[in-house]
C-alpha positions, 0 to 999 in steps of 0.5 A: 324228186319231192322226198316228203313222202320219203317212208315210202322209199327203201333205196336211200342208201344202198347206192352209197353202200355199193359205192364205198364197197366197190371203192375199198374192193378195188384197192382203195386204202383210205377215202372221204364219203361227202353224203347227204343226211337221211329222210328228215321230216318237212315241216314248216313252222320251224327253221329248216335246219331244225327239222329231225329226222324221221323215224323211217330215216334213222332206221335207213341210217343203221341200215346203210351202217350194217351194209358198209364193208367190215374191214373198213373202220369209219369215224364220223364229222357232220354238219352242226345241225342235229339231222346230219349229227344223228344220221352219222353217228347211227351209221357208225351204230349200224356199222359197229353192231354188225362187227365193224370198227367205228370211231366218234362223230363231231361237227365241223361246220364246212359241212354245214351251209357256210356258204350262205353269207345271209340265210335269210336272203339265201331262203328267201331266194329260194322260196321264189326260184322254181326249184333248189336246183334253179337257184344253184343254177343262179347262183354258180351263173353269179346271178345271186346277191353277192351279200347272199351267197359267197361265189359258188366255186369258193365255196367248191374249193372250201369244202374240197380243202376240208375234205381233203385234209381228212383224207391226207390226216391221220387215221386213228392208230393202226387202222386201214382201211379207214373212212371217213364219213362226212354227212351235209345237206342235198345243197352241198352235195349238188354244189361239190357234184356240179363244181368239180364236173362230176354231174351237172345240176340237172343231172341225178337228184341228189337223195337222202343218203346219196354220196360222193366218195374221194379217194387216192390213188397212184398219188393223185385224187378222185371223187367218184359218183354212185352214178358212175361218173368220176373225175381227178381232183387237181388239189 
């Protein structure tokens, strides 16, 4: 799905919302949400990490904030870039204001694209591949310049390590149920969807807000889907 026109979409986030709902409402105590930013603007003249969020996107961010269980505290890690940043800390906002506990948002740069050992390669790549899709498609198939990317399941389990060790840390004093909020780029969430078998590449677009929720129970790991797929995390 081309999101460019993304003003004209009122879903973004209500997918995501049920998900950490249905999770926390089936006895799950503790969980990392891997999510995709909020509607950002397109534009071209600029790198494309730089490109804000737009207006329409930041109000989807408060909203999937105010739709987030109130019993659940979230603190946030982001992305460096300001889009991801920003997307986190307004859901906080979003989730205080309507009566919820909410913590701090910092960067963590294994939710940012880490993977990319020459971004300019990588977009140039990009820019001749039919699709992003098609050159992740490449990319996991090890047809990539190796100088470009690092090998895709590296960076699966890169990811996996951060992800999980926020979920066996320590959640701030005396809370729970707790989330943590992890807000990346469409890029990693297909990357981590594909890597583990949840979805395949050309299973569901990956849209703003769109999320993969980890989680324990019964002593082992899941990741689960707002698409209903889930699979065991063997860390």
């Amino acid at each position: 799905m081309d999101t460019r026109g993304a003003e004209h979409f009122d879903h973004f986030g209500e997918d995501t919302a049920q998900l950490v709902e249905d999770s926390f409402a089936d006895g799950v105590e503790r969980a990392v949400l891997l999510m995709r930013h909020s509607a950002r603007t397109f534009d071209r003249n600029i790198h494309d990490l730089l490109n804000p969020l737009t207006e329409h996107g930041r109000n989807l961010s408060l909203r999937l904030g105010q739709a987030l269980p109130k019993h659940v505290s979230v603190r946030g890690y982001a992305s460096p870039p300001e889009r991801c940043m920003e997307t986190a800390q307004l859901v906080i906002d979003g989730h205080t204001q309507s009566g919820g506990a909410g913590h701090r948002t910092r960067p963590v740069e294994a939710l940012g694209v880490f993977y990319a050992l020459d971004q300019q390669k990588m977009w140039k790549g990009m820019s001749q591949a039919d699709t992003m899709v098609d050159y992740l498609d490449a990319w996991f198939v090890g047809e990539v310049p190796e100088d470009a990317m690092m090998p895709a399941q590296l960076a699966v389990q890169m990811v996996l390590r951060a992800l999980l060790g926020k979920l066996r840390g320590s959640g701030p004093a005396g809370e729970a149920p707790h989330l943590d909020l992890c807000v990346s780029h469409d890029m990693t969430v297909y990357t981590v969807r594909h890597g583990v078998g949840l979805e395949g590449l050309d299973g569901p677009d990956v849209e703003f807000l769109d999320g993969l929720l980890l989680f324990e129970r019964a002593g082992r790991y899941f990741m689960r889907s707002q698409h209903g797929s889930e699979v065991e995390i063997r860390a």
